[in-house]
C-alpha positions as semicolon CSV with decimal commas, in nm:
position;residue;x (nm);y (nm);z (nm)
1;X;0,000;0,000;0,000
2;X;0,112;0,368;-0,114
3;X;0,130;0,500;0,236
4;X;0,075;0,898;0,078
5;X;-0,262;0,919;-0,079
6;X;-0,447;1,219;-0,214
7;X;-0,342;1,440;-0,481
8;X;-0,437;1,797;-0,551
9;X;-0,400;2,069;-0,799
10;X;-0,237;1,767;-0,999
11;X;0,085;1,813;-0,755
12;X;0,107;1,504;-0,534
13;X;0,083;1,565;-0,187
14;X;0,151;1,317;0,106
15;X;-0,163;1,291;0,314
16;X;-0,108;0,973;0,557
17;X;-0,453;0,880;0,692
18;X;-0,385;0,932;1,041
19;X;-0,400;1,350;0,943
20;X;-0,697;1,318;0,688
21;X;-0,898;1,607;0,772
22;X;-1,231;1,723;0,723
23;X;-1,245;1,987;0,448
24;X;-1,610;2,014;0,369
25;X;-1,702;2,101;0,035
26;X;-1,283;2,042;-0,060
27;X;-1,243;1,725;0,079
28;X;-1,319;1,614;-0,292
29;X;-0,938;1,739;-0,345
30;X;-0,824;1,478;-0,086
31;X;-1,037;1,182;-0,169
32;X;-0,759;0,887;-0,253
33;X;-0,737;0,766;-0,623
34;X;-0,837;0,442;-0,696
35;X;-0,472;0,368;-0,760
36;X;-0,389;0,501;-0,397
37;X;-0,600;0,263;-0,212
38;X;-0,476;-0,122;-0,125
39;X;-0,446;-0,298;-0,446
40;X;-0,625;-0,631;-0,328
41;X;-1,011;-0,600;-0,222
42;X;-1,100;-0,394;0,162
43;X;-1,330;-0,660;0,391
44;X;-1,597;-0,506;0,568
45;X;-1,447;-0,509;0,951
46;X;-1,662;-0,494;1,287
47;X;-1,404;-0,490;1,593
48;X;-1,700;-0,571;1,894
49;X;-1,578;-0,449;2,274
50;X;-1,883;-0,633;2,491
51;X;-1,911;-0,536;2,839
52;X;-2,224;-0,770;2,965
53;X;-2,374;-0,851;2,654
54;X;-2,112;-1,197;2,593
55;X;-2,163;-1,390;2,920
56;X;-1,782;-1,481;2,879
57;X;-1,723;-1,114;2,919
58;X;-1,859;-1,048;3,296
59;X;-2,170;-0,928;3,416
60;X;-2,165;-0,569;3,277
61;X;-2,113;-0,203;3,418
62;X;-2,209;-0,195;3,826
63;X;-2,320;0,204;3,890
64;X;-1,985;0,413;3,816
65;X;-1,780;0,137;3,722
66;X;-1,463;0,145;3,472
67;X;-1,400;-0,107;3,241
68;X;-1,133;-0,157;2,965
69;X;-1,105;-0,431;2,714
70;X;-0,853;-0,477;2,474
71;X;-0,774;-0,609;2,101
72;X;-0,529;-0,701;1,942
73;X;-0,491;-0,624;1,548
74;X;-0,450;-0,918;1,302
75;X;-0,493;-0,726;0,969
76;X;-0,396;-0,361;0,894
77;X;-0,740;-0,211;0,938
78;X;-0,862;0,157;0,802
79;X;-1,120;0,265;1,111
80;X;-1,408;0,519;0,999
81;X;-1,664;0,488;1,219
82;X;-1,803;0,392;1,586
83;X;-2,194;0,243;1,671
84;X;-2,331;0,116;2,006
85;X;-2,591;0,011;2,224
86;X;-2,688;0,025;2,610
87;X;-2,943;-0,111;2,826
88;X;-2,946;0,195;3,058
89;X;-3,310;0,327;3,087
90;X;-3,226;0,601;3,295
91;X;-3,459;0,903;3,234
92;X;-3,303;1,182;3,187
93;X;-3,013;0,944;3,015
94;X;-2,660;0,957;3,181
95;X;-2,565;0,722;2,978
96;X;-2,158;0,612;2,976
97;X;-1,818;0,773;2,892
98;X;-1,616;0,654;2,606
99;X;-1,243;0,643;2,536
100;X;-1,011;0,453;2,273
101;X;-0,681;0,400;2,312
102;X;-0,450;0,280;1,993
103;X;-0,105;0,151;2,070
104;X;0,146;0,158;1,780
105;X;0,496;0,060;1,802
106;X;0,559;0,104;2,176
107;X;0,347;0,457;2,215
108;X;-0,010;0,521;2,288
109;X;-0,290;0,765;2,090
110;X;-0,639;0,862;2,234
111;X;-0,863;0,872;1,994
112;X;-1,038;1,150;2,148
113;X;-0,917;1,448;2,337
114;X;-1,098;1,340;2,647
115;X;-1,364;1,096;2,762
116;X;-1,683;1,203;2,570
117;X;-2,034;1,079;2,674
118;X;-2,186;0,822;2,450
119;X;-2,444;1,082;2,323
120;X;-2,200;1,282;2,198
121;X;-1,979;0,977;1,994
122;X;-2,184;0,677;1,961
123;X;-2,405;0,653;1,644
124;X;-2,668;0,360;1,634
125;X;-2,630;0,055;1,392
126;X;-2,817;0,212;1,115
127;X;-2,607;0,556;1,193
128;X;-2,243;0,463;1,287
129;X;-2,119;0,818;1,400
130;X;-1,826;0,902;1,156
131;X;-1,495;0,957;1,318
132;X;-1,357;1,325;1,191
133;X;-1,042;1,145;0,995
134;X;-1,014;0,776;0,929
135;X;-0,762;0,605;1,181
136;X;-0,553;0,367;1,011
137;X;-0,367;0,056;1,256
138;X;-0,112;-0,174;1,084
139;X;-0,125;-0,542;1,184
140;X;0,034;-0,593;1,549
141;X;-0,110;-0,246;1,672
142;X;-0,352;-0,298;1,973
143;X;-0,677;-0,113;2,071
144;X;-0,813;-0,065;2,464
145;X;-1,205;0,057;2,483
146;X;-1,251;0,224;2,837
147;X;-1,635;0,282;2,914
148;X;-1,685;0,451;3,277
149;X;-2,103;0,373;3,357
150;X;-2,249;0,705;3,477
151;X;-2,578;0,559;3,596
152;X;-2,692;0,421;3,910
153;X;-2,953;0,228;3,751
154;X;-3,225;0,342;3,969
155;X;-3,480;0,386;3,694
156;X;-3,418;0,025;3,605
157;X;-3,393;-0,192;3,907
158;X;-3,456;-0,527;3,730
159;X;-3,106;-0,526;3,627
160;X;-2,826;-0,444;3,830
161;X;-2,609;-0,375;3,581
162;X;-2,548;-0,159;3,300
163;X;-2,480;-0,389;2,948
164;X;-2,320;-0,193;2,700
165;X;-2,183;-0,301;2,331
166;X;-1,976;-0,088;2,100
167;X;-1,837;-0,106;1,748
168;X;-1,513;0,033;1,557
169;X;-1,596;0,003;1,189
170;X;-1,353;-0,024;0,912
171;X;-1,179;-0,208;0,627
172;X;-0,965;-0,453;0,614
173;X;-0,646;-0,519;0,385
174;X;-0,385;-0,687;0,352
């Protein structure tokens, strides 16, 4: 893979996809040629961080808890967007705090500049919320998804926990 893609003003600029930015109306000028992309075929990728929902995985979020689960990458994978679901039925919604953590060659990236509430980052599965620049992680690279439960669950009593699922999407290539 040509690790500079993009070219503008037919001069070829080196745009890595770690700084692809949003550009509105010029991000046309950015868009990677065909030839740019990974010459064999992107797969469809879904990487799942469960917190109650996989029975293997615990019993969920107890009121204020933090959790972190990790994942290790086995393909390079090009990440562009983030879904999720809760059981919290807290009215008004608290909801949860989100943060992703990408580890590359021995240092560690947040994908956000601070924990942000799930209202504010997590689309639905018909509406993946779309991450501002695509996040690209080479094979080897690991991922950590910290959720910190901000409900006490007193609006649903029937369950003591909190069960929340969310989901990186991307492409995969080889």
């Amino acid at each position: 893979m040509n690790p500079s893609v993009g070219i503008r003003s037919n001069k070829q600029h080196g745009v890595t996809p770690f700084f692809f930015g949003q550009h509105k109306l010029l991000n046309i000028l950015y868009i990677p040629k065909l030839r740019d992309l990974p010459q064999d075929h992107i797969d469809l990728k879904g990487i799942v961080f469960d917190f109650g929902f996989n029975g293997g995985q615990g019993a969920g979020l107890a009121p204020f808890e933090v959790q972190k689960r990790n994942y290790v990458v086995d393909r390079s994978v090009l990440l562009w967007g983030l879904s999720g679901i809760t059981t919290d039925l807290t009215n008004p919604r608290v909801g949860y705090l989100v943060q992703i953590f990408a580890t590359h060659g021995g240092t560690q990236r947040q994908f956000f500049t601070k924990h942000l509430n799930d209202a504010e980052i997590v689309g639905t599965g018909q509406r993946p919320f779309l991450l501002r620049s695509p996040y690209l992680l080479m094979k080897g690279d690991q991922l950590q998804c910290e959720v910190k439960n901000l409900s006490n669950n007193q609006a649903n009593p029937g369950t003591a926990n909190s069960k929340v699922q969310l989901v990186l999407w991307g492409g995969e290539f080889d």
